[in-house]
Structure formats: C-alpha cells, structure tokens
N, C-alpha and C positions, 0 to 999 in steps of 0.2 A: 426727468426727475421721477424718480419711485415714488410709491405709497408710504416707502420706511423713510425719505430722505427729511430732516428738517428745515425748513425755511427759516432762517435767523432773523427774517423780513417779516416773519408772517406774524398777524398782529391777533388771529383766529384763535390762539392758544391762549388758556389763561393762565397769568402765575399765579404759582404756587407759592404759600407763602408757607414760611417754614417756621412752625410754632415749638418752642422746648417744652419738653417735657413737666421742669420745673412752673413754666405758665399754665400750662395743661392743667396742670394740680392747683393750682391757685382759680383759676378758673372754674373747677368745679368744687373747689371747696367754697367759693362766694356762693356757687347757685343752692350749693348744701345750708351755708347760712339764713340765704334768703327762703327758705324750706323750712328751716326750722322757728324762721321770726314770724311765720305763717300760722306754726300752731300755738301763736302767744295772743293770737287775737281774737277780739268777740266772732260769734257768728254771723253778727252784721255788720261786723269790717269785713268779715272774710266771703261775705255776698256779694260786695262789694267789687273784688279780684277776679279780674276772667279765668279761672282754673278749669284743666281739663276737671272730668270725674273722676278718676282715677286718683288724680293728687287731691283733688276733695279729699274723697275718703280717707286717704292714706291721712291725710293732713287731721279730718273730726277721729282716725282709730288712732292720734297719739294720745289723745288725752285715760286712753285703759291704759297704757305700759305703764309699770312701776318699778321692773328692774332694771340698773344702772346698764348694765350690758344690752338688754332687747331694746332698750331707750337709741342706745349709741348706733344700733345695727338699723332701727326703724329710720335713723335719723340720715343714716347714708342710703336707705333706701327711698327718703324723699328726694335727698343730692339725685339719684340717677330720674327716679320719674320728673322733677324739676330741667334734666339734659334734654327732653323730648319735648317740652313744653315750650309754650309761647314763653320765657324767661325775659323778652324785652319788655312786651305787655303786663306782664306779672310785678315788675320790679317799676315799671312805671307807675304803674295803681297802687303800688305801696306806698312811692313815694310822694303822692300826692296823698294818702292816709297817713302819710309823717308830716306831712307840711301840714294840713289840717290840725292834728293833734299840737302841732306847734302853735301854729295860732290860736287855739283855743288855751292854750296854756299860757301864752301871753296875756289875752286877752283876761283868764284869771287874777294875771296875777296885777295889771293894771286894777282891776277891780278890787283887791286887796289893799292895794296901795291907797285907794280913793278912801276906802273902809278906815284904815289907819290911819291917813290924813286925817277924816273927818274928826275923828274921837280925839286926836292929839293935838290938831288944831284950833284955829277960834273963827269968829265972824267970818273973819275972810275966806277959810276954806270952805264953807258951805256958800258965798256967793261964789265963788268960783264953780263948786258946782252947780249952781242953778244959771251962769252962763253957758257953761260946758252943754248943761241937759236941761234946756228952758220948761221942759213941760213936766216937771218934776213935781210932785206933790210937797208945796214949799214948808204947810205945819207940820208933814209927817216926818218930814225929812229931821227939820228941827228935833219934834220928840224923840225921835230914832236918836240922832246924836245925842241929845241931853242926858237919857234913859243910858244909852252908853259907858255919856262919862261919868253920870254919876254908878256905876257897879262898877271901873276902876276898881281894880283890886277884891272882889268881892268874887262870890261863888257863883253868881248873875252876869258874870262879867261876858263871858262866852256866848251864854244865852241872847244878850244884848246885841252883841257883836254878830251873831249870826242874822239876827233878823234886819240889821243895820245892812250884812254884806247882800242877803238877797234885796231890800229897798235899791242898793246902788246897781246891780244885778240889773231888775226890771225896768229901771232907770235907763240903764245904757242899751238898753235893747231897745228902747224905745215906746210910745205908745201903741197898745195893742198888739204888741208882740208875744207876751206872756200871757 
C-alpha cells in the first residue's frame, strides 16, 4: 500500500463534516447578533465578558457612529472580529448577565406586588408580611401603609408608595444588607 492509497479501516482520519452554506450564514449572523447586543450594555456588564481587545474597542467605538449605513458596516465588522473570538465564552457570560438581569427583575417585581398588596389590603396582609420578613420594622411598616392608603388617589399618592416599595425593598434584603 502507497502513501496515496486510502484505508477505508483507517480510523486516523477525521471526518469531515459538511456544513451548507445557508448554516454558514445563520451562524455568523447569531455571532453578528451577539456583537451587537454587546454594544447595548453598561461598561460594567461589558467588564464583565472575556473580550479580546480588539472587539473591546470595536464594541466602546459603536457608541460615535450616527449614520445608518457606518452603523450597519461597523456592525458586520463586530460579526467578523466576534468569528475569531472566544464566541462560546463570550455568549456564555452573556447569558449568565440575562439570567441575572432576569432575576433581578423578578425579584422587582415580587417586591411590587408585596407594595400593592400591602396598600390594597388589610391586617392580614401586613401579618403576612412580618411572617414572611420577621425582623421587619413592625410601626414603620404600619405608618408606611396607613400614609399610603390614605394619599389613594391623591398627588402624594406616588410619593407614598415609593417610600412604602423601598421599606419592602430593605425589608427582603434582609438586615444589614442596605
């Protein structure tokens, strides 16, 4: 057997796997996506991300473009610096700064809910929360709601209500956390 002949046995060889074109494009149009959802975040989410330096910058020089066209060109020229990058790393650290952001928005919006409870409910919803959050400030809480419900419908009523959602706020963080 020659150097040209193939062994059909031979296990030495790796395949090839045969990618279309139509994937090809789909495939760097996600990593263009994920390039571009890169220049939507703070500078401490995006400290966050292992980026090389190169896609750094490219990523902090989107925010001068102002025309539609340099916009679209800069944006495909993240898609190809994003081809050469760590893309699994990159896209993993995003997506534990989405789940973050998700939880944190849950987590407002329970504390919305408790707010709204409290002012449209009675007794019981404020023992609920002082079993929910035993170390709760039991007369502020009280005044918090009362001061609440009574601005109902009033120009105070917001006022009221903000200082209500941070008390539930510092409340579910716990003591000494704030």
């Amino acid at each position: 057997m020659n150097e040209f002949d193939l062994d059909p046995q031979d296990d030495s060889e790796e395949e090839i796997e045969y990618v279309s074109k139509t994937r090809m494009k789909k495939e760097m149009h996600a990593l263009q996506e994920l390039a571009v959802y890169l220049t939507t975040l703070k500078p401490e989410q995006l400290a966050r991300i292992p980026l090389p330096q190169d896609l750094l910058n490219a990523v902090q020089e989107t925010k001068n473009i102002k025309k539609n066209e340099a916009l679209r060109r800069h944006h495909q020229y993240l898609g190809r610096l994003m081809r050469s990058a760590d893309h699994e790393k990159i896209a993993a650290a995003v997506s534990g700064l989405k789940e973050e952001q998700n939880r944190l928005a849950r987590l407002f919006h329970v504390m919305e809910r408790w707010r709204d409870d409290l002012i449209a409910g009675d007794q019981e919803v404020v023992e609920r929360f002082f079993i929910e959050f035993p170390h709760t400030d039991r007369q502020e809480l009280r005044h918090l709601v009362r001061s609440a419900k009574g601005a109902v419908g009033t120009q105070q009523a917001s006022t009221h209500a903000r200082k209500l959602f941070r008390f539930v706020r510092d409340a579910m963080a716990g003591p000494g956390e704030y």
